[in-house]
Each structure stands twice: as structure tokens, then as C-alpha cells.
C-alpha positions in Angstrom: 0.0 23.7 -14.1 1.6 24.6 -11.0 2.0 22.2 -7.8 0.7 23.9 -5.0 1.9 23.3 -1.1 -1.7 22.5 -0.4 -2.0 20.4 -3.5 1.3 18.7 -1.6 -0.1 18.3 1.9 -3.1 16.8 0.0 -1.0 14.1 -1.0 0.9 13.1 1.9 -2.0 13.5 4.1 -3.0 10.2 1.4 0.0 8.6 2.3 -0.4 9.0 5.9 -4.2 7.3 5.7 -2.9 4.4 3.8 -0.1 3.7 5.6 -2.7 4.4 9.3 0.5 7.2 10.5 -0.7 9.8 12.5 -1.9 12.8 10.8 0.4 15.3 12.4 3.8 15.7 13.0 3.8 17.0 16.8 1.2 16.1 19.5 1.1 18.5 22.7 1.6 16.2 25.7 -0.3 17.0 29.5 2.8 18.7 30.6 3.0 21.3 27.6 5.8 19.8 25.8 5.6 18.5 22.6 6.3 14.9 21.2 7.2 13.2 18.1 4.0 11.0 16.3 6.8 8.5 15.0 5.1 7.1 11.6 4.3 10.7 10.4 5.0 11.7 7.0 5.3 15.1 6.4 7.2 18.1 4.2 10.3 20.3 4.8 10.9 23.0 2.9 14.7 24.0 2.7 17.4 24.8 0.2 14.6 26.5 -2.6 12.8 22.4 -2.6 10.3 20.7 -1.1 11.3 16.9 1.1 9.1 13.8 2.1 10.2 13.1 5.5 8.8 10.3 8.5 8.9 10.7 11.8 11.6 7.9 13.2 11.5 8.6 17.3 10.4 10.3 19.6 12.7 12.7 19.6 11.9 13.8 16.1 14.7 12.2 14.3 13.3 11.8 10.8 14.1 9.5 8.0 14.4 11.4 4.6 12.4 9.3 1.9 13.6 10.2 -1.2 17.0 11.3 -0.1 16.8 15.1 -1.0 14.9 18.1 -1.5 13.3 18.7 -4.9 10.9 21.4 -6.8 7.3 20.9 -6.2 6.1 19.2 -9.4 9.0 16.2 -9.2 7.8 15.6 -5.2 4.4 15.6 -6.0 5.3 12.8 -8.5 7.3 10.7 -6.7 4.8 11.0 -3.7 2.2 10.3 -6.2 4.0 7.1 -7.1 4.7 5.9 -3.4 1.4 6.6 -2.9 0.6 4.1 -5.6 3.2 1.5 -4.4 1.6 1.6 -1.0 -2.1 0.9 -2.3 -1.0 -2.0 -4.9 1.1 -3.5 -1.6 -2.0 -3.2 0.7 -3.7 -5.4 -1.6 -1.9 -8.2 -1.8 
């Protein structure tokens, strides 16, 4: 079976709810410009992989979870498994 981008989104947009981080990556302030939701988590596509990245300021600096890009089907794991590590932590 092959991991789809939505099937990716899917599970970050998980990760967002459990950890309460905004939903989105950019919100459009009064003024027009755009600002950083620090908290976010969200993908980058680059170098032929996929990256789980969270917004660190407001100047979209980012922190780069996993250190890397990967293929699809390895982030979806490891997201899987954060995901997991989150819920067992909001527990306690």
C-alpha cells in the first residue's frame, strides 16, 4: 500500500489536535501580511522526501523533528509513533 500526502496531512493534523497547536502553518494578519502560528506541525517536501517540521517563532523559523527528509511510508511511521508517544504522555 502506498502512503499518500493526504494520508500524511491526516496524521499530523492528529498530532496538531493532541498536542492543541494551531491547525495551520500561516494566519493572515489585519494588515495583509502573514504570520507564523508557532506550535504548528506541518510537512516539507524537498530533496525527493517528505519532513515533520514545527513552527519555532514568529518569524517561521522551524524546528526539524526528525532531523531529515524521508520517503513517505518511513514518515508516516515515525509520525505514527510520535503520535503514539504524545497520547501515552497525555495520560499520565
Amino acid at each position: 500500500m502506498r502512503v499518500t500526502e493526504k494520508q500524511l496531512q491526516g496524521v499530523v493534523d492528529r498530532i496538531n489536535e493532541a498536542t492543541k497547536s494551531p491547525m495551520t502553518s500561516y494566519t493572515k494578519t489585519k494588515a495583509g501580511k502573514f504570520s507564523a502560528n508557532i506550535g504548528n506541525f506541518h510537512l516539507d517536501f524537498a530533496y525527493g522526501g517528505v519532513a515533520l517540521h514545527r513552527m519555532q517563532s514568529k518569524g517561521g523559523g522551524i524546528e526539524d523533528i526528525f532531523g531529515g527528509h524521508y520517503p513517505k511510508r518511513e514518515l508516516f511511521n515515525r509520525c505514527w509513533a510520535y503520535l503514539d508517544g504524545i497520547q501515552l504522555g497525555n495520560k499520565k
